[in-house]
Wavefront OBJ file of the C-alpha trace (Angstrom):
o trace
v 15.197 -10.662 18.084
v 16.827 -9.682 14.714
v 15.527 -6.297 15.681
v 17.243 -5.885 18.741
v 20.850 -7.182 16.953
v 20.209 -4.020 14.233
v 20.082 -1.707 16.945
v 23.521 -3.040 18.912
v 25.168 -2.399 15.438
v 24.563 0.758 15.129
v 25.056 2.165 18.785
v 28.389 0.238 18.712
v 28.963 1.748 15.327
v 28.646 5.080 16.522
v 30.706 4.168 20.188
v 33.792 3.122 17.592
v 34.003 6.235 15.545
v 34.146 8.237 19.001
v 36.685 6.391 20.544
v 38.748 4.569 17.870
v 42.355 5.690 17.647
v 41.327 7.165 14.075
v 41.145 11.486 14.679
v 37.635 12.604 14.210
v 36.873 14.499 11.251
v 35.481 17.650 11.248
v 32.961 18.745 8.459
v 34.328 20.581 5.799
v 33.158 24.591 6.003
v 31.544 25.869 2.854
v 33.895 28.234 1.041
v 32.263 31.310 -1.113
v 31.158 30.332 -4.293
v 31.234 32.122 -7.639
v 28.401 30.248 -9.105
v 28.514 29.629 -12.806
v 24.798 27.846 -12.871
v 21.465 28.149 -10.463
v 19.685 25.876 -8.474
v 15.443 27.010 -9.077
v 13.408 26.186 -6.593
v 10.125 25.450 -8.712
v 7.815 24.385 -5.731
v 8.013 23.488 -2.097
v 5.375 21.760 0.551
v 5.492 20.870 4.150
v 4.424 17.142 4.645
v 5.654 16.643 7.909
v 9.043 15.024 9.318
v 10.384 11.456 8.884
v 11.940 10.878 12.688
v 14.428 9.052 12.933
v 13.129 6.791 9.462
v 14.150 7.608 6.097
v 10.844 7.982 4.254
v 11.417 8.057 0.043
v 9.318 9.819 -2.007
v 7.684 8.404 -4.363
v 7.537 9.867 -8.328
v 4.913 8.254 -10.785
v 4.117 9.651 -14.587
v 0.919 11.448 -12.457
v 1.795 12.543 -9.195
v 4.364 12.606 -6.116
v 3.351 10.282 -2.978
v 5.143 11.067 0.332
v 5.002 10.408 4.162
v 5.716 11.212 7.429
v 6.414 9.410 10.823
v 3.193 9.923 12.258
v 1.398 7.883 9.887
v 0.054 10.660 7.172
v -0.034 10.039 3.361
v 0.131 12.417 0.684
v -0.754 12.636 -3.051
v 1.240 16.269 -4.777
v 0.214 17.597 -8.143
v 3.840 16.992 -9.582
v 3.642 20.493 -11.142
v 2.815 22.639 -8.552
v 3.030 20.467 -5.399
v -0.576 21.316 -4.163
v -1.563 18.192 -1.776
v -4.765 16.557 -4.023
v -5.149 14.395 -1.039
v -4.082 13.319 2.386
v -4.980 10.304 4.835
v -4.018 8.962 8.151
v -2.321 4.747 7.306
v -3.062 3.983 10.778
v 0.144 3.354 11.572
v 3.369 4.791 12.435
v 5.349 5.152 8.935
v 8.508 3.367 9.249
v 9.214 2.249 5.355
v 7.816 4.013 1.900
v 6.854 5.326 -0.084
v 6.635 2.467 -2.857
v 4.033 3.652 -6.238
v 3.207 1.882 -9.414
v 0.316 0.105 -10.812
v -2.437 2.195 -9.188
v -0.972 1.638 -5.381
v 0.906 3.588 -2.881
v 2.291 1.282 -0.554
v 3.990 1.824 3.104
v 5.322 -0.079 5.850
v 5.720 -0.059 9.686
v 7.471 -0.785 12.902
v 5.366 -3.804 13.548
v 5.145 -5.068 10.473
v 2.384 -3.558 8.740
v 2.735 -3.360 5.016
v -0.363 -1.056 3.269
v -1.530 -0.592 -0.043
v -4.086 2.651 -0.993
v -5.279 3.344 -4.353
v -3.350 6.365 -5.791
v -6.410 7.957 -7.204
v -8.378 8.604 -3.498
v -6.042 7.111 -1.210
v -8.877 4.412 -0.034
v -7.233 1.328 1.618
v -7.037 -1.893 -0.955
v -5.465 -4.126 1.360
v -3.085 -4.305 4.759
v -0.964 -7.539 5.812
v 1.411 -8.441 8.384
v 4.425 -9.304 7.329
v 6.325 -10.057 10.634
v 9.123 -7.705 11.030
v 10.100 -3.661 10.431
v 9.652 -2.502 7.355
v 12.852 -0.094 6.711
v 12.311 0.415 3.119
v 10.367 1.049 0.126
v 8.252 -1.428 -0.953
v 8.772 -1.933 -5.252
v 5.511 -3.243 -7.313
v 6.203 -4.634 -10.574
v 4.579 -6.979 -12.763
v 1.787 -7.756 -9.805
v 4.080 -8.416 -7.489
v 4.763 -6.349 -4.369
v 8.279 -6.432 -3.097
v 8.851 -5.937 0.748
v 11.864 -6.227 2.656
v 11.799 -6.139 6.434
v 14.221 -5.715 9.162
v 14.915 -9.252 9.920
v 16.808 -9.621 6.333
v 13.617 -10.948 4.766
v 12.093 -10.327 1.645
v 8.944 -10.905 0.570
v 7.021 -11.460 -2.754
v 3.195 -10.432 -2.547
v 0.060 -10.462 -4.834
v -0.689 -6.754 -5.744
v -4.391 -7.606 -5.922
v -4.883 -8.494 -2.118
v -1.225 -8.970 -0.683
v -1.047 -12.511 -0.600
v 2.213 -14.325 -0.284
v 3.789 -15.470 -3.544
v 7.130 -15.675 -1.993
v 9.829 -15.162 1.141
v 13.306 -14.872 0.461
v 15.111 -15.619 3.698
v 18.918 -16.174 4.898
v 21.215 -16.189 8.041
v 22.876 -13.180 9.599
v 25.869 -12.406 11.113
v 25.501 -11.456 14.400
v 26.290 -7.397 14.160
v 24.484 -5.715 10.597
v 23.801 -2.508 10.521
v 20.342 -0.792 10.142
v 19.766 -0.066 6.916
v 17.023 1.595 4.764
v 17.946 0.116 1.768
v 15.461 -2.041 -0.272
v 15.890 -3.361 -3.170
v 15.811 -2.813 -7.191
v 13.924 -4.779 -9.669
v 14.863 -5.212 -13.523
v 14.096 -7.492 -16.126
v 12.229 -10.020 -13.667
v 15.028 -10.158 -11.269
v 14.798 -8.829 -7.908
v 18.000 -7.133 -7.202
v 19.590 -7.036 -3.058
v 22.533 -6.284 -1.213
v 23.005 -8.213 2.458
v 25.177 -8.085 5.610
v 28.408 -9.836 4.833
v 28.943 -7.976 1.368
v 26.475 -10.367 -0.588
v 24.460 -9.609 -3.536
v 21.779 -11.511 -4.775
v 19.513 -11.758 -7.854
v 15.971 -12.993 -6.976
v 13.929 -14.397 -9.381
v 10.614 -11.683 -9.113
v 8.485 -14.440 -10.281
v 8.998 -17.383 -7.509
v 11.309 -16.035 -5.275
v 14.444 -18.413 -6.286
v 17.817 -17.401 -6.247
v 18.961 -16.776 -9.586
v 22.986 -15.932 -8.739
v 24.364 -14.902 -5.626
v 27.658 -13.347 -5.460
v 29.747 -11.547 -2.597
v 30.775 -8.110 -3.507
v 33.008 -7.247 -0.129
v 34.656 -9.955 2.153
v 35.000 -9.400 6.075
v 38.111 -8.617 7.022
v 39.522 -7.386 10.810
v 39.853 -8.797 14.190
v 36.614 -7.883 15.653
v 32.985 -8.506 14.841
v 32.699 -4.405 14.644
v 35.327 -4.378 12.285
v 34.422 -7.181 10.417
v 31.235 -5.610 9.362
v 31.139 -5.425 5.584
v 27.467 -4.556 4.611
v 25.973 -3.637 1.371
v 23.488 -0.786 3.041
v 22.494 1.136 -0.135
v 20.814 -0.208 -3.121
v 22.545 -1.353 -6.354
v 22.320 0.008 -9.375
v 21.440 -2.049 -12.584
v 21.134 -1.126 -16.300
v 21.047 -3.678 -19.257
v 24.586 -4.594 -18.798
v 25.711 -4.687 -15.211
v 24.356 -4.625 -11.927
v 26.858 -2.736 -9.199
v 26.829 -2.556 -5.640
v 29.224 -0.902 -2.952
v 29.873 -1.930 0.849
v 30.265 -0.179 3.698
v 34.094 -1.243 5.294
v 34.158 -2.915 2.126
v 34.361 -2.937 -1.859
v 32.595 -1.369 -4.762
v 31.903 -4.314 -7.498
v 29.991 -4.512 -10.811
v 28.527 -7.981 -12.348
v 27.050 -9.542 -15.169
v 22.927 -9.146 -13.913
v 21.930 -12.190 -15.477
v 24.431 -14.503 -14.524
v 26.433 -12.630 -11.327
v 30.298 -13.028 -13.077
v 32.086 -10.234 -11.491
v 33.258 -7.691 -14.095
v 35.685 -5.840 -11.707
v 35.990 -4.575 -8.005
v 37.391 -1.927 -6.204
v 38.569 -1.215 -3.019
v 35.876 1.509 -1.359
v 33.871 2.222 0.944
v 30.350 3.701 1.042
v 26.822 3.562 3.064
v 25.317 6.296 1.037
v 24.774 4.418 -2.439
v 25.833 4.911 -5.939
v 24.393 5.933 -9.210
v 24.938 4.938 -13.121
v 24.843 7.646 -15.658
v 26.098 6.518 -19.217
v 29.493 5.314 -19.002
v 30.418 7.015 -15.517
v 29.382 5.569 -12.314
v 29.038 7.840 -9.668
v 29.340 7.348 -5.602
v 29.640 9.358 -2.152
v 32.300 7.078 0.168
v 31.835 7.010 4.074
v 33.955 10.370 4.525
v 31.313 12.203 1.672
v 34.263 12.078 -0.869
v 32.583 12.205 -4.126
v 34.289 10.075 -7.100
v 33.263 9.750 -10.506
v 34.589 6.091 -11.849
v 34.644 4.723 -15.512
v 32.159 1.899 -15.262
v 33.577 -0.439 -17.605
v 36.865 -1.424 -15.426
v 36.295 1.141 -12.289
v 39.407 3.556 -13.445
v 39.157 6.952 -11.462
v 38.407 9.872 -13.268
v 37.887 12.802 -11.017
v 37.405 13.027 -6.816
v 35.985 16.155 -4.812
v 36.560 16.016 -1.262
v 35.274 19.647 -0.772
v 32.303 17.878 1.450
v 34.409 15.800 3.526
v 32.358 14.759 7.087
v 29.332 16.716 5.516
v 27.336 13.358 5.366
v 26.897 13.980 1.837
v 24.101 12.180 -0.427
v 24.714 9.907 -2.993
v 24.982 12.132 -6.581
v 22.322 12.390 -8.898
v 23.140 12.895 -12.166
v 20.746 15.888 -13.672
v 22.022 16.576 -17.251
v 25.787 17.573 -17.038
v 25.730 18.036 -13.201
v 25.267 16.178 -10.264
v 22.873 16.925 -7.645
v 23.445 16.028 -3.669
v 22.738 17.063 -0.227
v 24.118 16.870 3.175
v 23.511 17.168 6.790
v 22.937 21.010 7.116
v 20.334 20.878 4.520
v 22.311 22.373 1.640
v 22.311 21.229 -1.823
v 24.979 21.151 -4.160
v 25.894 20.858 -7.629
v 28.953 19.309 -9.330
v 29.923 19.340 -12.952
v 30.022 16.163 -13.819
v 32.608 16.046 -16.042
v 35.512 17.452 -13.442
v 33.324 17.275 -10.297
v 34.110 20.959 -9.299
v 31.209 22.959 -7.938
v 28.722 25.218 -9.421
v 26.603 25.963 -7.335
v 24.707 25.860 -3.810
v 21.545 26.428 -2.323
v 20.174 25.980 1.514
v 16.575 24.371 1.698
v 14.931 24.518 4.883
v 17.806 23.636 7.275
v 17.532 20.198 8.134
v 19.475 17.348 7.276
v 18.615 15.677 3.240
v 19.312 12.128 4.066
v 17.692 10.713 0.642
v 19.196 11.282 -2.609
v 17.584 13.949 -5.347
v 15.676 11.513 -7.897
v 13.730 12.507 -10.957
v 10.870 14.513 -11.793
v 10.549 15.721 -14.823
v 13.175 17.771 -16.400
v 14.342 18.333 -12.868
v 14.680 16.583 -9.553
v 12.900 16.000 -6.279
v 14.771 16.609 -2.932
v 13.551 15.781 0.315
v 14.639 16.743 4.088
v 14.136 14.844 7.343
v 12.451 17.870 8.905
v 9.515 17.359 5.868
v 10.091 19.828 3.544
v 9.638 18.271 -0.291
v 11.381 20.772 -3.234
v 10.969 20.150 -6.663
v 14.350 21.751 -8.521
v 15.776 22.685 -11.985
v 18.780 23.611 -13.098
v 19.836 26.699 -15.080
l 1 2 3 4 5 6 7 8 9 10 11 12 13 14 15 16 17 18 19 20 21 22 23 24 25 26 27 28 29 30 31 32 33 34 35 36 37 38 39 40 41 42 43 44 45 46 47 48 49 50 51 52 53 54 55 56 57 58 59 60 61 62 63 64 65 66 67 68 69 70 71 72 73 74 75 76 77 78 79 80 81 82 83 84 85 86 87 88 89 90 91 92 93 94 95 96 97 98 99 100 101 102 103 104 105 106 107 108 109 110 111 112 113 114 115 116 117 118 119 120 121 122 123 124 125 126 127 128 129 130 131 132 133 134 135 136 137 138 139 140 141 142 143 144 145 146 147 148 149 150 151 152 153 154 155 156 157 158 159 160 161 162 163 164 165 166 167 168 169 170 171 172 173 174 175 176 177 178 179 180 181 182 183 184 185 186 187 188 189 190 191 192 193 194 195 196 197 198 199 200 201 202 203 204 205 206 207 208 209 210 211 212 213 214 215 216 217 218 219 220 221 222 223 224 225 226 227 228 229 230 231 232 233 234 235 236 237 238 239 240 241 242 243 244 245 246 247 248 249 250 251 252 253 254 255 256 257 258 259 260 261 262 263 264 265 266 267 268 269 270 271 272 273 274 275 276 277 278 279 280 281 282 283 284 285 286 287 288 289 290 291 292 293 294 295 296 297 298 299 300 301 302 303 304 305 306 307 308 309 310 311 312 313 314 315 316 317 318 319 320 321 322 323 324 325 326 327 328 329 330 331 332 333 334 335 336 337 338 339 340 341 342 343 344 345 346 347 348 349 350 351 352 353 354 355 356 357 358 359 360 361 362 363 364 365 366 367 368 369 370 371 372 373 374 375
């Protein structure tokens, strides 16, 4: 079972980086701070933890959608965070929270994929689509994206979750578990695989637009020849960028998949595009900030090295991340040096901040949600 193969890679993962020859680091300690801004908490609410699953958040134009492990579903006034509504999927949440065109959608274990209507939270439809569902599903253009455990993805009818479409390819024999879905953009269906690949799916039918490999295996074992793409890429109008763990960082052309240019570097916690900068947290929590046109370095913090640090997101001129003691922290994103710091409610923030509003949403694994601004 493909299932059973995720697992293996990640317990053997975890077995190398205890006994490899490689000293351990420790996590960085927190040094005083002379804050020159402040992090404003603007609301909070409890929604309950994720367990060992990372459960996104979900931001529309008219509310917040989150879940926990145990199945529950929330709608949040995106003002004031008061729950307008809660209701039990059924199941035991394993992949969401995915929003858009009047649905909240969320996955499970055993491959149950569920869409409620975002108004009342009444069930519109539930399928089975044959494997863990890790992610978020996306919805655009009628089309519900899924991707499952087994490497699959899977194009569905928003209307009644009918199959339009499965995306499918081979495996190498370790991968490691990853949460990462996928992004959608101008019809194309954007995903990173085991083995460094990067794809562009055509949203419509499902056919394979460009594939292209970002990272190439190298090493003498399987475990070290692990190269996987386990965050998502990012995409704007004129490039489409992804980054490996054991790997590289590379940026292509989205419509046709011509590399632009690649870097040697290594990250499972993602990336994100601002502008002209493209900003990433590497496997030791090293932030960089890179010039996205050829991937020239312009500044590096390793203040939060071993802190299992977030992937940045950009909130006017700073950058916003977490890490495992349930701290936040912001950068200046023009030198990286940091401004300021603020606890939440102790637990580890495994998701990046993303928007809301003039400000950002953060999440913990214990199930605390925090909507933030910056002064």
């Amino acid at each position: 079972m493909n299932i059973k193969r995720i697992f293996v890679a990640l317990s053997l993962l975890l077995l190398a980086s205890c006994s490899s020859d490689k000293p351990r680091i420790e996590p960085a300690k927190l040094l005083d701070l002379k804050p020159s801004a402040t992090i404003d908490v603007r609301w909070s609410a409890d929604i309950g933890g994720a367990g060992q699953s990372v459960l996104f958040p979900a931001v529309t134009r008219e509310a917040v959608f989150a879940a926990n492990s145990s199945g529950r579903l929330y709608r949040l006034d995106r003002n004031n965070g008061k729950k307008l509504w809660g209701i039990d999927s059924g199941f035991a949440i394993t992949g969401g929270v995915g929003a858009g065109e009047g649905l909240v959608l969320v996955g499970g274990e055993k491959g149950q994929l569920a869409a409620f209507d975002e108004s009342d939270g009444k069930l519109k439809w539930q399928v089975d689509v044959r494997s863990d569902v890790l992610s978020a599903p996306e919805i655009a253009d009628g089309v519900v994206v899924v991707r499952t455990g087994n490497q699959r993805i899977t194009g569905l009818s928003a209307k009644d979750g009918s199959r339009l479409w499965l995306y499918e390819r081979a495996t190498p024999t370790l991968i490691v578990r990853s949460h990462a879905g996928v992004a959608i953009r101008n019809g194309l269906v954007y995903a990173g695989f085991a083995a460094g690949k990067l794809a562009a799916i055509s949203l419509k039918n499902g056919a394979v637009v460009w594939e292209s490999a970002v990272s190439q295996p190298r090493g003498n074992t399987e475990l070290e020849r692990i190269s996987d793409i386990t965050s998502l890429p990012v995409v704007d109008n004129s490039r489409v960028c992804a980054v490996a763990f054991q790997g590289r960082l590379a940026c292509f052309d989205p419509a046709r998949g011509g590399a632009l240019w690649t870097r040697d570097v290594s990250s499972d916690k993602g990336l994100s595009l601002y502008g002209k900068t493209l900003y990433l947290t590497d496997t030791d929590s090293k932030v960089l900030a890179l010039d996205v046109a050829g991937g020239a370095s312009l500044w590096k913090n390793d203040q939060l090295l071993a802190r299992a640090a977030t992937a940045p997101y950009p909130l006017g001129d700073h950058l916003l991340l977490g890490d495992f003691e349930g701290y936040l922290h912001m950068l200046k994103s023009e030198d990286g040096s940091i401004v300021a710091r603020r606890g939440t409610d102790g637990t580890a923030i495994r998701i990046a901040p993303m928007t809301l509003g003039d400000g950002a949403l953060v999440m913990t694994s214990g199930g605390e949600l925090f909507s933030v601004s910056v002064r």
